[in-house]
C-alpha positions as CSV (number, residue, x, y, z in Angstrom):
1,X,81.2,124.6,102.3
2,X,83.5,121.7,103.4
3,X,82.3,118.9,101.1
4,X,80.7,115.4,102.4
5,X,82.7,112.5,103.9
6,X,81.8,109.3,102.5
7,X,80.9,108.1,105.9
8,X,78.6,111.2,106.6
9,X,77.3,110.8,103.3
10,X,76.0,107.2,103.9
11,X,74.7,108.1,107.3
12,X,72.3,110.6,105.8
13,X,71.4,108.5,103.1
14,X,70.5,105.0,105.4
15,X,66.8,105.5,106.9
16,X,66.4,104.9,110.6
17,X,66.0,101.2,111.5
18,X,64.4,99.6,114.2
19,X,67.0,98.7,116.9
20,X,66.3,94.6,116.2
21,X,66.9,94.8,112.1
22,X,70.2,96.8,112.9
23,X,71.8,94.0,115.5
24,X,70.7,91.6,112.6
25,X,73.2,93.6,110.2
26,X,75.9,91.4,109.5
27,X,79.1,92.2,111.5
28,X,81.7,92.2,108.4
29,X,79.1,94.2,106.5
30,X,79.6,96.5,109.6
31,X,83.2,96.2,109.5
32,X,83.7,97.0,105.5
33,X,81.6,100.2,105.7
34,X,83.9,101.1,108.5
35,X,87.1,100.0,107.0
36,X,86.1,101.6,103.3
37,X,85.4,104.9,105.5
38,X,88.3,104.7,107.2
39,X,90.2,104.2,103.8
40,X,89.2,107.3,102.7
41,X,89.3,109.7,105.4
42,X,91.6,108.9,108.3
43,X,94.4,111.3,108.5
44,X,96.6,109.4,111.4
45,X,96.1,106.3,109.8
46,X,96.9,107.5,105.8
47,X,99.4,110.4,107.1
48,X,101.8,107.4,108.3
49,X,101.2,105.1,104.9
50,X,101.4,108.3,103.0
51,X,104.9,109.0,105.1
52,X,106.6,106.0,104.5
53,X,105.6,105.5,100.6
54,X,107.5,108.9,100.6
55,X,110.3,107.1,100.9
56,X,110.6,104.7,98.1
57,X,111.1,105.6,94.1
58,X,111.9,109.0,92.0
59,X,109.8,110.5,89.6
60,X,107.2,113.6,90.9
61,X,104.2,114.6,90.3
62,X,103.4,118.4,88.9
63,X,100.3,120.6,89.1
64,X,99.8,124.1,87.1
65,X,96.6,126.1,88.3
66,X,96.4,127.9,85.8
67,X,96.6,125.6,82.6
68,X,94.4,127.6,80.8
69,X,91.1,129.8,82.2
70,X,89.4,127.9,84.7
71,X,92.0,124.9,84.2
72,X,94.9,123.0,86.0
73,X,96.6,120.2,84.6
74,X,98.1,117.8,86.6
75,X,101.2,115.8,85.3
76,X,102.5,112.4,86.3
77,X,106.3,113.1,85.6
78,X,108.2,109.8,85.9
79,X,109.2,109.6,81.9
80,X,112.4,107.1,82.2
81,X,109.4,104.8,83.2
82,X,106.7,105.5,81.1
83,X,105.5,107.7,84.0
84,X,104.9,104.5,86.5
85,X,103.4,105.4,89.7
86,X,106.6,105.5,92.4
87,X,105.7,105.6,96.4
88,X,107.1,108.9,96.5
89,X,104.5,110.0,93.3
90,X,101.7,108.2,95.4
91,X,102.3,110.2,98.5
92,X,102.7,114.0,96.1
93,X,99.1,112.4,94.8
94,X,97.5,112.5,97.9
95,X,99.2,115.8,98.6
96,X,98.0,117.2,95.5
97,X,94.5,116.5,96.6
98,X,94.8,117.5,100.2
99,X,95.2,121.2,97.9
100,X,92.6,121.0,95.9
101,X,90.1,120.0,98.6
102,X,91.1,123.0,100.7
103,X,91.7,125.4,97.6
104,X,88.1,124.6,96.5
105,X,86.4,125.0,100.0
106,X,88.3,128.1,101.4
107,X,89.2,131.3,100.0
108,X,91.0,133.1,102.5
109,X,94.7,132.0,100.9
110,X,96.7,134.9,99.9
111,X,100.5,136.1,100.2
112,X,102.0,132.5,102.0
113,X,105.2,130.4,100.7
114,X,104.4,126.6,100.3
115,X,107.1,125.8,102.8
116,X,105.3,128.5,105.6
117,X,101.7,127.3,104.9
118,X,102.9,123.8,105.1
119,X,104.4,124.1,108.4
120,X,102.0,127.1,110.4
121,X,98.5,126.5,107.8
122,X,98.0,130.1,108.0
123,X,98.5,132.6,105.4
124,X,100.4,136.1,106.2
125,X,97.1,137.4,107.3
126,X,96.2,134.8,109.7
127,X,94.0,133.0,107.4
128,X,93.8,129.3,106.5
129,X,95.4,128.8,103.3
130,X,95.8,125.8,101.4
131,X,98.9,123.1,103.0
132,X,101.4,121.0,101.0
133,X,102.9,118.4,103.4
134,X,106.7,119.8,104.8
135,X,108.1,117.5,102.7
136,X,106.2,116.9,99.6
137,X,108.1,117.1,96.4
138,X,104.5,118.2,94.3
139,X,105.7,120.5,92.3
140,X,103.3,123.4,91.6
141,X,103.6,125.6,88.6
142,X,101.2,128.4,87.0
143,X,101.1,128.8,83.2
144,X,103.9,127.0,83.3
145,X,106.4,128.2,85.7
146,X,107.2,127.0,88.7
147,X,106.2,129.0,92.4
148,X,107.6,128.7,95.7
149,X,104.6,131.6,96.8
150,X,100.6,131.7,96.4
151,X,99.8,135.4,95.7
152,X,96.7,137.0,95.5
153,X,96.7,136.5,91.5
154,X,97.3,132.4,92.0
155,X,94.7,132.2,94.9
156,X,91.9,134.1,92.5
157,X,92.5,131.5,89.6
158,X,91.8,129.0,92.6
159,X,88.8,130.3,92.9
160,X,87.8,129.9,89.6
161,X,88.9,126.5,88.9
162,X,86.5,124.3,87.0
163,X,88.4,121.2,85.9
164,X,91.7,119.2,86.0
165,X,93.4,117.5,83.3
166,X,95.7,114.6,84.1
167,X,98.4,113.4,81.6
168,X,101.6,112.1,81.6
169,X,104.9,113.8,81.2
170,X,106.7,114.3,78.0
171,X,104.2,112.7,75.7
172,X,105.3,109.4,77.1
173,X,102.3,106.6,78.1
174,X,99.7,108.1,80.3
175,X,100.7,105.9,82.8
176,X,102.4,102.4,83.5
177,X,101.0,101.1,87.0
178,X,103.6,101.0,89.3
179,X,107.4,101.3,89.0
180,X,108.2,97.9,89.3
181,X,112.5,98.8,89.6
182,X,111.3,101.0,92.5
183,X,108.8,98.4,94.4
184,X,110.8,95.4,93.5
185,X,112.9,95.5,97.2
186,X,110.3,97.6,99.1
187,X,106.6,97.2,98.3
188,X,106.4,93.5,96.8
189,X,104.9,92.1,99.8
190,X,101.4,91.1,101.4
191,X,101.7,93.8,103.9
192,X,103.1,96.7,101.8
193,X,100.3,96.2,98.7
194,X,97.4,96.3,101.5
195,X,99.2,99.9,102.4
196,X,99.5,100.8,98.6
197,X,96.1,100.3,98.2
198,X,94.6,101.7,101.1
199,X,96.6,105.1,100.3
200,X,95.6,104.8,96.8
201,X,91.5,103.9,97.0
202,X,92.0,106.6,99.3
203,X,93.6,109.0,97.3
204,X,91.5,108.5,93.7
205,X,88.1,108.4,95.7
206,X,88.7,111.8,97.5
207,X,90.0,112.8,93.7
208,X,86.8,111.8,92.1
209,X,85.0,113.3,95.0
210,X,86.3,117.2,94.3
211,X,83.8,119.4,93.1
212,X,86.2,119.5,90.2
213,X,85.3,118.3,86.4
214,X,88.2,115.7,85.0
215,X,89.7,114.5,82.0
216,X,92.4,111.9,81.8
217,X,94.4,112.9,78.4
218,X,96.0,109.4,77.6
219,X,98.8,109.1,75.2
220,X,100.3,105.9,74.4
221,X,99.5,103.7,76.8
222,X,97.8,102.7,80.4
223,X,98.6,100.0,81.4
224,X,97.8,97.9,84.6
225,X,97.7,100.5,87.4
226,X,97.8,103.3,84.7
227,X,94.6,101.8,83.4
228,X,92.9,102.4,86.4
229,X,94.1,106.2,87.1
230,X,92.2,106.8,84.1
231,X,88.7,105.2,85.7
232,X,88.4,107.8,88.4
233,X,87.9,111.1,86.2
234,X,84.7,111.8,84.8
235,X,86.1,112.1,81.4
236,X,89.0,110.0,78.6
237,X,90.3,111.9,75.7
238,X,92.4,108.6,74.1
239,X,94.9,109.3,71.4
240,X,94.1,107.6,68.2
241,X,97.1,105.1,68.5
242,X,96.8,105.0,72.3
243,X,96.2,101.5,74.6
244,X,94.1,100.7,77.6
245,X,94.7,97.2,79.4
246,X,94.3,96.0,83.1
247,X,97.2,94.3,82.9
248,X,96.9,92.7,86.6
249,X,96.2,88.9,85.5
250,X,99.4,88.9,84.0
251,X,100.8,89.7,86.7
252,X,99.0,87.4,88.9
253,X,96.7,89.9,91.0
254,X,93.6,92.0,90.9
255,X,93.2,96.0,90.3
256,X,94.4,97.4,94.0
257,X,93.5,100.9,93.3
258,X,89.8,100.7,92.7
259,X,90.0,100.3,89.5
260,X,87.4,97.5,88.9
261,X,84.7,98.7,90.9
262,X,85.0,102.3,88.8
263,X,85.0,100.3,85.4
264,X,81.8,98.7,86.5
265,X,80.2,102.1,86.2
266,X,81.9,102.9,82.6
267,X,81.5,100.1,80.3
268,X,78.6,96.8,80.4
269,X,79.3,94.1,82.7
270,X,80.4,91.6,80.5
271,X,83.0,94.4,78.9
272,X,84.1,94.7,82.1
273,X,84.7,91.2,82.4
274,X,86.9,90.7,79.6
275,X,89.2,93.7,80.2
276,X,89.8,93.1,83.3
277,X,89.9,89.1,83.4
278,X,91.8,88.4,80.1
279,X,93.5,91.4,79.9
280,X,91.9,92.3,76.3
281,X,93.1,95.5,75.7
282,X,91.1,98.8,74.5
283,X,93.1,99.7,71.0
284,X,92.9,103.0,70.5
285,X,90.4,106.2,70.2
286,X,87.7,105.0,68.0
287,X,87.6,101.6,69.8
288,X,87.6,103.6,73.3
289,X,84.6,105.9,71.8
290,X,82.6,103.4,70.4
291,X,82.5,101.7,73.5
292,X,81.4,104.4,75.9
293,X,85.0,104.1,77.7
294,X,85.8,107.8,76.4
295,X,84.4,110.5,74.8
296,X,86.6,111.7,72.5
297,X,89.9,110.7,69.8
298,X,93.3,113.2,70.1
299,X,95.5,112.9,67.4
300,X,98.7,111.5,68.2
301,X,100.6,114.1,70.5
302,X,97.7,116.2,70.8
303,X,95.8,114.8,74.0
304,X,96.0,117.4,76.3
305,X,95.2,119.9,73.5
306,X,92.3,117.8,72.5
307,X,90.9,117.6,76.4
308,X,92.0,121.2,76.9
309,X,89.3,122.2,73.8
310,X,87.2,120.0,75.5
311,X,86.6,121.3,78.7
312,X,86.1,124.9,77.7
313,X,82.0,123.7,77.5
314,X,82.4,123.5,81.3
315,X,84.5,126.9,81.6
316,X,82.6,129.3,78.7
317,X,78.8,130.3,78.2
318,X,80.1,132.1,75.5
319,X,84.1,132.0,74.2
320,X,86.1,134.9,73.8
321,X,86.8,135.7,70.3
322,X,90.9,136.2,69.2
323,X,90.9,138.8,72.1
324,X,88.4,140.7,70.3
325,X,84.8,140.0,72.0
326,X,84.9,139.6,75.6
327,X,83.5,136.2,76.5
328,X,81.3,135.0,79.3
329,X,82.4,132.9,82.3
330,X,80.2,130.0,83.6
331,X,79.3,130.2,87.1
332,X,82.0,128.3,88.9
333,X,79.7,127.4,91.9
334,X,77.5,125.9,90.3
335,X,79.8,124.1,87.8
336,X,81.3,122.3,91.0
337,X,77.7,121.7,92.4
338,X,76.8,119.8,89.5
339,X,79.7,117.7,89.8
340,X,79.3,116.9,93.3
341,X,76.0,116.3,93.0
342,X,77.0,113.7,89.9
343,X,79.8,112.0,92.1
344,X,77.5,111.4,95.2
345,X,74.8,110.1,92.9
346,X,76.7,107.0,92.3
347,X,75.5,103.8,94.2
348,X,77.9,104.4,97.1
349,X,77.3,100.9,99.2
350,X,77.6,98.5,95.7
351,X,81.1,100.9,95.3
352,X,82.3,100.4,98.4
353,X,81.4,96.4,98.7
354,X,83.0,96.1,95.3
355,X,86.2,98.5,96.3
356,X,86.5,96.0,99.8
357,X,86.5,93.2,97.5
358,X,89.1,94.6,95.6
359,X,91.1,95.2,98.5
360,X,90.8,92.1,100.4
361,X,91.8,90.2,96.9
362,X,95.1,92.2,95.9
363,X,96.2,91.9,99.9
364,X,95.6,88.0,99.2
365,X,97.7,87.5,95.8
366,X,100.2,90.4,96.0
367,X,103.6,89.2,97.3
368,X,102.6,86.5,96.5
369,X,104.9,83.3,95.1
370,X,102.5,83.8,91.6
371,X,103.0,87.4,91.6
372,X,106.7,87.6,92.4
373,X,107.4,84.9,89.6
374,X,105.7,86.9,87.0
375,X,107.4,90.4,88.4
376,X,110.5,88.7,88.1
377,X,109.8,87.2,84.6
378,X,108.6,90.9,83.7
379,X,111.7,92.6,84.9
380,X,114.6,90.2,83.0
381,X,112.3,90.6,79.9
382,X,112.6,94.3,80.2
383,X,116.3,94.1,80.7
């Protein structure tokens, strides 16, 4: 069954109202419900931001289905740069979800290349099978290894796919926002941050939407923009010696990626308040597990082991033994009910006022004269 849209979702939640109370509705109240909609599903409108994002930056993002039983990971590969978030990476993102939202409502892929399903949507039996973009570089792996083909075997471990891990690559930081040596000549302006962040709100709400369990394994550091790709899973595993820190007042602008509005629903209010406003960072596992902001402490290294162990509650009614006792699968159809029912159970119209906020904020400050001192300042430091 195809999952919700947002917009569909609200509409069956708001009760019928008289015809005078809804002309009294306030029109950019209207507007924002549309506009957050529209945000997250609106394929001519994201397919062109998505497009021309291709374009700018290095770096890739990589997905293996078959991590472990009942387990992708999915791997933001950009190490030269602490695994920043390029425009190219953003667009493979939202590619990587388009997947996962059509591997986890149809079942009829078998037998097609990624290049054939990308340009005819049909598998070698006439099916619909799951589409990568004609020109996406997501890279797509199983137990490791790189495939050009979805076989039978690969479209079965689809099928029983419970959760996603999301790391970075190479044990470097989890994530460091956006590549600033890749956005410094393309995306620092007023114009080109309200497309970032429409792709992006975009991209991690239909993310958190998938009737798919999460865990963001964080090593090192997330920071700014990285700090906020870890808000949207449902789960943190934090390395001991590991950092959090919305970075964005330093750099003269708000979280663009919906960052804030997800935080609200993780930590107290006035915890919120301080990460985000001062930039007080999160120092490390026990500090991020005390606090509520994850749920469990990796040693150094060891993250996406630690999340891996983690996640077998959601994949094992009983374990399999050192291949000597069979074990005991949970169902995967209701595994993924739960979860959608978990992720529409959040107060959708205080997200999405909060998330148009956010939007309508970053637009405001980003390329701006504040913002461009302080990525310059940034940028000789590094050097």
């Amino acid at each position: 069954m195809l999952p919700f849209s947002l917009s569909h979702h609200i509409l069956r939640r708001t009760p019928s109202l008289p015809t005078t109370t809804i002309t009294r509705i306030p029109r950019q109240q209207l507007h924002q419900r549309r506009s957050y909609a529209c945000q997250i599903h609106h394929p001519t409108k994201l397919g062109a931001l998505r497009s021309k994002l291709r374009a700018f930056g290095g770096g890739h993002i990589e997905f293996d289905l078959n991590h472990s039983p009942g387990l992708a990971l999915l791997t933001l590969s950009n190490p030269a740069k602490h695994n920043a978030l390029t425009g190219k990476m953003m667009a493979e993102l939202a590619d990587c979800v388009d997947f996962l939202e059509q591997a986890t409502t149809d079942s009829s892929a078998s037998g097609a290349t990624v290049s054939a399903m990308a340009n005819t949507g049909k598998d070698e039996q006439g099916g619909q099978a799951p589409q990568l973009h004609p020109g996406s570089g997501l890279v797509l792996k199983s137990a490791g290894q790189a495939i050009e083909r979805l076989e039978k075997a690969h479209v079965q471990i689809l099928q029983g796919l419970v959760g996603v891990i999301i790391t970075g690559a190479q044990h470097k930081s989890y994530c460091a926002g956006l590549d600033l040596s890749a956005a410094k000549t393309t995306l620092l302006t007023p114009e080109a941050g309200s497309e970032m962040s429409a792709l992006m709100v975009s991209t991690l709400t239909r993310f958190l939407r998938l009737p798919l369990i999460t865990i963001a394994a964080i090593e090192k550091a997330a920071v700014g923009g990285g700090a906020e790709m870890t808000t949207f899973c449902d789960h943190r595993c934090i390395a001991e010696k590991a950092r959090v820190q919305f970075v964005q007042t330093q750099m003269g602008v708000v979280t663009g990626w919906g960052g804030a509005s997800r935080l609200l629903n993780l930590v107290p209010r006035s915890r919120a308040l301080r990460l985000l406003a001062s930039a007080e960072p999160i120092m490390g596992g026990e500090e991020a597990v005390r606090e509520g902001f994850a749920q469990l402490i990796a040693p150094s290294g060891k993250a996406v082991e630690s999340a891996t162990e983690y996640m077998q509650q959601y994949v094992w009614e009983r374990r399999p033994v050192d291949g000597q006792e069979e074990g005991a699968r949970r169902c995967v159809e209701a595994a993924r009910a739960f979860k959608r029912i978990v992720s529409f159970g959040v107060d959708d119209e205080n997200v999405e006022r909060v998330t148009e906020l956010e939007k309508d904020l970053f637009k405001r400050l980003w390329g701006g004269k504040d913002n461009l001192a302080r990525v310059e300042a940034a940028s000789s430091k590094k050097k």
